[in-house]
ZALO-498333 format. One line per field, with one value per atom (N, C-alpha, C): residue number from 1; x, y, z. Coordinates in steps of 0.05 Angstrom, whole numbers, plus 5000, padded with zeros to 4 digits. Example, Ala and Ser with C-alpha at 12.3 -4.5 7.8 and 13.67 -1.06 7.14 Angstrom:
<rs>
nr = (1;1;1;2;2;2);
east = (5264;5246;5264;5257;5273;5258);
north = (4886;4910;4934;4955;4979;5001);
up = (5156;5156;5156;5142;5143;5157);
</rs>
This chain:
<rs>
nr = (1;1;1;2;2;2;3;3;3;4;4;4;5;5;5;6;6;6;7;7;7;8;8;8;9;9;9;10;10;10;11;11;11;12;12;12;13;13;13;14;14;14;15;15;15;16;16;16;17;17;17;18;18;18;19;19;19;20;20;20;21;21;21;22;22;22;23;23;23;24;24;24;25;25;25;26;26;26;27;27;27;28;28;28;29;29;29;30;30;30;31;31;31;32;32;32;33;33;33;34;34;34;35;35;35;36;36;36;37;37;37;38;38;38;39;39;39;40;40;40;41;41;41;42;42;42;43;43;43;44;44;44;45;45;45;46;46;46;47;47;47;48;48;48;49;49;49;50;50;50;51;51;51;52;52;52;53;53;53;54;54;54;55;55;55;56;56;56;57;57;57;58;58;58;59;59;59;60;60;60;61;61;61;62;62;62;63;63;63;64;64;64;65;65;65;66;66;66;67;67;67;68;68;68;69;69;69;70;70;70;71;71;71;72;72;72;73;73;73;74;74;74;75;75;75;76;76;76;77;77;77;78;78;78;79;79;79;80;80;80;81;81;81;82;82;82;83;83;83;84;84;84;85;85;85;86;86;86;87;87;87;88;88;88;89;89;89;90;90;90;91;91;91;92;92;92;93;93;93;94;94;94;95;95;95;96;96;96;97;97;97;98;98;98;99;99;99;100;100;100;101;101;101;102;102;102;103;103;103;104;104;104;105;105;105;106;106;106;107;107;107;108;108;108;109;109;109;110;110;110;111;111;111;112;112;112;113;113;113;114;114;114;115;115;115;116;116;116;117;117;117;118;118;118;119;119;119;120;120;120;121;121;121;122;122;122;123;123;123;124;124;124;125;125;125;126;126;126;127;127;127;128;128;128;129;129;129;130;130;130;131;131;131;132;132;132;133;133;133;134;134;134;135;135;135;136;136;136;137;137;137;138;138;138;139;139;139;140;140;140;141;141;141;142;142;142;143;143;143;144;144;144;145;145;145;146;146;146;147;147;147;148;148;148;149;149;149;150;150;150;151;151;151;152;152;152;153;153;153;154;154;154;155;155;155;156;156;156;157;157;157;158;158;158;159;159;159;160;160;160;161;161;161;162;162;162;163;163;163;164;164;164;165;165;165;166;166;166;167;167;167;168;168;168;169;169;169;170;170;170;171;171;171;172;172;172;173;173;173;174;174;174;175;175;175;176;176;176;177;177;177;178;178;178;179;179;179;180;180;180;181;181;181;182;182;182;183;183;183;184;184;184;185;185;185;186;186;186;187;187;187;188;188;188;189;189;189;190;190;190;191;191;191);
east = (3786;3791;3819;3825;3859;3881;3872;3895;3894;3883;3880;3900;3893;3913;3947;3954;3981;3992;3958;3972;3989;3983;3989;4012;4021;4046;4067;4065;4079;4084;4066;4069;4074;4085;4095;4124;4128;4153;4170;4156;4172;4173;4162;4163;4188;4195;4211;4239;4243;4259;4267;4251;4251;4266;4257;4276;4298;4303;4333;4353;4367;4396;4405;4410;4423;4444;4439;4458;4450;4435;4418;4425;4436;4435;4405;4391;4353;4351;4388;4383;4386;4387;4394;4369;4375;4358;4336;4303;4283;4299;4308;4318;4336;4351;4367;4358;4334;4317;4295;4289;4266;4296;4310;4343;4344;4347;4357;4340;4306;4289;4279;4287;4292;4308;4334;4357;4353;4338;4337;4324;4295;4264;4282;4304;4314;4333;4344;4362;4347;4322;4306;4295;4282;4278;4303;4318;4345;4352;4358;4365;4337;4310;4304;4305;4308;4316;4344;4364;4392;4400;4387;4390;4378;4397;4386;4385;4359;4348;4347;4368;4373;4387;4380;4387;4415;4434;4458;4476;4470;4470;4474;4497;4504;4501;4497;4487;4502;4505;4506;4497;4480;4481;4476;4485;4474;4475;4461;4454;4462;4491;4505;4512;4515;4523;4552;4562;4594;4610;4593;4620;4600;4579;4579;4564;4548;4531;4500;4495;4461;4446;4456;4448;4465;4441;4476;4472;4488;4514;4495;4504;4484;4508;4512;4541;4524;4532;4514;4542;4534;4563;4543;4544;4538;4549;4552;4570;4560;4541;4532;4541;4562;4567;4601;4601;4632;4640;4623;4632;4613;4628;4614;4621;4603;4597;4584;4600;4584;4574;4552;4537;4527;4526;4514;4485;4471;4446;4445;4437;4431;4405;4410;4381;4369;4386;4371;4356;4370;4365;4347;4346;4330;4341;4362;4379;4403;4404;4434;4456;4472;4499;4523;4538;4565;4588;4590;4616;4651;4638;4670;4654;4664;4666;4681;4684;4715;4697;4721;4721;4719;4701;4709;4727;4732;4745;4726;4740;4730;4724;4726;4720;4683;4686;4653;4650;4614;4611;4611;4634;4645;4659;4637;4643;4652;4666;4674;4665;4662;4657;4658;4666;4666;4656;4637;4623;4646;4646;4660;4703;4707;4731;4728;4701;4697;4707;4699;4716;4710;4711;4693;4717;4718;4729;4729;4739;4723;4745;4732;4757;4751;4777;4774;4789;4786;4804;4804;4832;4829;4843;4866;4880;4901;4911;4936;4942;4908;4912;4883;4885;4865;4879;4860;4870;4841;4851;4834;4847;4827;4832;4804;4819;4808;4812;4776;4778;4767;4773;4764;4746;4717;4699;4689;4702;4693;4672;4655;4648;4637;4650;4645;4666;4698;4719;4719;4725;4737;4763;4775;4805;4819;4839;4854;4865;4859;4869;4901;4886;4908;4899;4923;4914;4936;4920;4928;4921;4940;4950;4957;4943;4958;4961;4988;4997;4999;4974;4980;5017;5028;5054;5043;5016;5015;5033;5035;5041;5058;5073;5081;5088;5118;5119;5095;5095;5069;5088;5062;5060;5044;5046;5035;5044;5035;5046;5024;5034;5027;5022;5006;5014;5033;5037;5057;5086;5085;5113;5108;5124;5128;5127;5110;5113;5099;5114;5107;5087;5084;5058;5047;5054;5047;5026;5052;5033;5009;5013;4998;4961;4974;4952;4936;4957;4942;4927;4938;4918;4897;4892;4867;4847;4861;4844;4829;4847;4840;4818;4815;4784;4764;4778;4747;4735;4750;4729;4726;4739;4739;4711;4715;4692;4667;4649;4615;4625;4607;4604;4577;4574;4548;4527;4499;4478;4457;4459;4434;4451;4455;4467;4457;4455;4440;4464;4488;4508;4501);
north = (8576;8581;8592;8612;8612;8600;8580;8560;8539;8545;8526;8552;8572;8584;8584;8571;8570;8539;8523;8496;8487;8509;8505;8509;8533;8552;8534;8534;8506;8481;8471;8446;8449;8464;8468;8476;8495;8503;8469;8458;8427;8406;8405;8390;8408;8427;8443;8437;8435;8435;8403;8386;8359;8360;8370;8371;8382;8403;8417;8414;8401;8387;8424;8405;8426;8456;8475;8495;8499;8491;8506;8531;8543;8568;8583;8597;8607;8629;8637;8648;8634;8613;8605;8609;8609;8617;8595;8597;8573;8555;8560;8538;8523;8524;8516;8501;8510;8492;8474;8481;8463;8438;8444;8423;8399;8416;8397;8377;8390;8365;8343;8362;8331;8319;8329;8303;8292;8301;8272;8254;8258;8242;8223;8230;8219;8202;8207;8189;8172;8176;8157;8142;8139;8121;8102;8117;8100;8088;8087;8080;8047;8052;8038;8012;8018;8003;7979;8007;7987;7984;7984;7968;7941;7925;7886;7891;7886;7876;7851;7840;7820;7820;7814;7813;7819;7801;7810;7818;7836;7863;7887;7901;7926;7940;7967;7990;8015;8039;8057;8072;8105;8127;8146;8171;8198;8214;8241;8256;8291;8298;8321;8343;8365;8386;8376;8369;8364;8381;8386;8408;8436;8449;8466;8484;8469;8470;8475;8479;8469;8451;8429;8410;8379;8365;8346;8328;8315;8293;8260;8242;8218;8198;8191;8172;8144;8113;8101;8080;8053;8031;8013;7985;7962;7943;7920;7901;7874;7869;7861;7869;7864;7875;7887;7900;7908;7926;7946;7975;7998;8022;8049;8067;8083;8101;8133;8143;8169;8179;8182;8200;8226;8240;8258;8263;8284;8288;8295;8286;8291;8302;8333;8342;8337;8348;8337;8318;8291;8267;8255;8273;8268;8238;8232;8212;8209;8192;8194;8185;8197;8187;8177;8163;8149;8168;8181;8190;8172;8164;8143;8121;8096;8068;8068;8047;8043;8023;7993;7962;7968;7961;7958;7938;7916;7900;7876;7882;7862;7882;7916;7934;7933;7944;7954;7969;7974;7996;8024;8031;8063;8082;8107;8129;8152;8175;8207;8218;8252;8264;8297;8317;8343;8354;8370;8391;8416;8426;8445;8443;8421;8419;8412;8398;8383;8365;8356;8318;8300;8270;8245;8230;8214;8193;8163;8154;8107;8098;8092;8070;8047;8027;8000;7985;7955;7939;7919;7894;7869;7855;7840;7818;7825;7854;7855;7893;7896;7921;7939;7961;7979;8010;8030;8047;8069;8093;8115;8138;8133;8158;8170;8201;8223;8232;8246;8256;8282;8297;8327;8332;8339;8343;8368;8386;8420;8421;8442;8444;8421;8416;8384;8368;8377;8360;8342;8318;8298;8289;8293;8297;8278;8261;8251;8272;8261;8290;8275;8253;8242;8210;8193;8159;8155;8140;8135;8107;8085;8062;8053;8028;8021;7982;7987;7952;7944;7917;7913;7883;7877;7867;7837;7835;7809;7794;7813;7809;7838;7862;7871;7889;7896;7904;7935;7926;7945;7968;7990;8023;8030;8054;8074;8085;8086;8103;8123;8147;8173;8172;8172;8179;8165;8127;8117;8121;8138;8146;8135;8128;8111;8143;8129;8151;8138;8147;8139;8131;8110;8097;8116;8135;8163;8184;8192;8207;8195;8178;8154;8156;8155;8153;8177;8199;8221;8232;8219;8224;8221;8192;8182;8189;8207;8204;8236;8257;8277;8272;8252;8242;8231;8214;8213;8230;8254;8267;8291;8303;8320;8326;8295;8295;8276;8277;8271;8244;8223;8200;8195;8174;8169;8159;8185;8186;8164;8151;8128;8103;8091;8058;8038;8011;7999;7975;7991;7975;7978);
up = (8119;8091;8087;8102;8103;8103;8113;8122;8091;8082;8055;8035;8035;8021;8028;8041;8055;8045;8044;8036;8014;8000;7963;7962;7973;7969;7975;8013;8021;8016;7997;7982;7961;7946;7922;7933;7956;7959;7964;7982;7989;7964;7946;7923;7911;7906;7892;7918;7936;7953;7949;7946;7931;7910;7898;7866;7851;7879;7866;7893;7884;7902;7921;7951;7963;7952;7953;7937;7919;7902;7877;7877;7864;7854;7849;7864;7868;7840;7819;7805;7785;7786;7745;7736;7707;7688;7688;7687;7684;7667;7642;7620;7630;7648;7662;7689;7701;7721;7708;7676;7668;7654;7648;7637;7666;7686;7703;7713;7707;7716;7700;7670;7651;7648;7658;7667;7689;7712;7728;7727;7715;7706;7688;7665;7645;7661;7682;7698;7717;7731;7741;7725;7706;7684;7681;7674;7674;7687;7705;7731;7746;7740;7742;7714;7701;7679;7677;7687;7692;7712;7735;7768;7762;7772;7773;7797;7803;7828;7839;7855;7874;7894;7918;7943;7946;7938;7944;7923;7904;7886;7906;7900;7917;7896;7910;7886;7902;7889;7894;7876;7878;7856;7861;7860;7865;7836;7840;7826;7821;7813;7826;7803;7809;7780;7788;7770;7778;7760;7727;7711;7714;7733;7741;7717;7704;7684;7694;7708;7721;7721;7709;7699;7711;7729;7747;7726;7739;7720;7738;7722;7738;7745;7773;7781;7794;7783;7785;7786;7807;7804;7825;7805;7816;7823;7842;7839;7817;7808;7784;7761;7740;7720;7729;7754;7767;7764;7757;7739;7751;7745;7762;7735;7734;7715;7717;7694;7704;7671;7683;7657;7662;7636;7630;7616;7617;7598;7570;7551;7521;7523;7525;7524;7496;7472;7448;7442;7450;7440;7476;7485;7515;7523;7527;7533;7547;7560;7578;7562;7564;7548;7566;7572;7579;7575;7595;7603;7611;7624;7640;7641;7642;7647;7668;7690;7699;7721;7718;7733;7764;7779;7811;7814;7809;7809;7829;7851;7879;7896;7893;7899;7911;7936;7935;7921;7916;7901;7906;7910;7920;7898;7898;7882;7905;7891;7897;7884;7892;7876;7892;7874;7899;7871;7871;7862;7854;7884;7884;7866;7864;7846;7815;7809;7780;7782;7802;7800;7805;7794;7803;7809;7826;7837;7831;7820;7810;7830;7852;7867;7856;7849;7847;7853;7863;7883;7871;7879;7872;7903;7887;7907;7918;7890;7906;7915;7919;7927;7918;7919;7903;7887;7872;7867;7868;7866;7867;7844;7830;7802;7800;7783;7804;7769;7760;7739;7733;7718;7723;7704;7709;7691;7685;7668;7663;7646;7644;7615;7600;7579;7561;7570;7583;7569;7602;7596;7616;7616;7638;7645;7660;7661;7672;7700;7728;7739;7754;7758;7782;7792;7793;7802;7826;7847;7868;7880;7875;7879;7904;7913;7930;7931;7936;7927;7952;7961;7995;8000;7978;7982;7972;7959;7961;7931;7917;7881;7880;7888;7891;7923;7916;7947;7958;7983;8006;7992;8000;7991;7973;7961;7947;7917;7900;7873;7875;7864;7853;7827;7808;7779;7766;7779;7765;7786;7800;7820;7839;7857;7886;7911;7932;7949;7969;7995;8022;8031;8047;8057;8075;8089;8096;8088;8055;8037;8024;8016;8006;8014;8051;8066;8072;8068;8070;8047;8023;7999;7996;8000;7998;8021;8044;8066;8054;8044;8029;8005;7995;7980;7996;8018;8028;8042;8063;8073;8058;8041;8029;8009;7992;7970;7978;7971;7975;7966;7980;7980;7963;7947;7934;7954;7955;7979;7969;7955;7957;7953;7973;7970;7982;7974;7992;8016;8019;8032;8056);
</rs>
């Protein structure tokens, strides 16, 4: 009969370990832990709704506090349609709302994202190269932070732009290598 009193505790502690993303803060306020589990229920609904399901359909999406709100943010990019997106929660209207749009191009479906800076990442690629822009999400406001280009020489000459500026196939390389291991990769994909 003891061992049945241990079962409950423990199985509630792992359902709750289920439901709040690594790092949870163990002090936010309930209103703030009952917010975040109706933004994800509101983003799984979603999410099954606007995933097309077919075989060779790439997906990516994760589920992250990114403006540091308690409340994550929903990052979702298919290759059906060509576009990666990040939304937020409408608790009022118990609805997801559209933050950023932005084209993969011929791009896989590859997102960034670091918690710890407020920032999301949209890589997107074509023929004659790809780019990586980098946006800053505080609070409410969404920010232009920084775009990082790269022209492989096929329609313009090989290298890198900064923000529109030209800069070394070097620095170039070290930028982008600074986004990928630096910032979180989107954890559910089917690539």
């Amino acid at each position: 009969m003891k061992k049945k009193r241990y079962v409950i505790p423990l199985s509630a502690a792992l359902f709750l370990g289920i439901l709040l993303p690594a790092g949870a803060d163990a002090a936010a306020p309930a209103s703030s832990a009952v917010m975040a589990d109706k933004a994800r229920s509101c983003y799984s609904a979603f999410l099954n709704r606007k995933l097309i399901a077919a075989s060779y359909n790439r997906y990516g999406y994760d589920m992250a506090d990114i403006n540091g709100d308690q409340v994550p943010e929903f990052l979702f990019t298919q290759m059906i349609g060509g576009k990666s997106y990040l939304y937020t929660y409408n608790a009022s209207a118990n609805k997801v709302k559209k933050l950023k749009v932005a084209a993969l191009g011929k791009s896989a479906p590859l997102m960034y994202y670091s918690t710890r800076k407020h920032q999301v990442c949209f890589v997107q690629a074509d023929t004659g190269g790809y780019s990586y822009t980098v946006w800053q999400y505080k609070g409410k406001k969404l920010k232009k932070k920084y775009k990082i280009k790269y022209f492989n020489g096929k329609f313009k000459k090989r290298g890198y732009t900064y923000n529109g500026k030209s800069i070394s196939l070097k620095k170039g390389q070290k930028k982008i290598r600074k986004i990928t291991t630096s910032f979180q990769g989107l954890r559910y994909t089917n690539q």
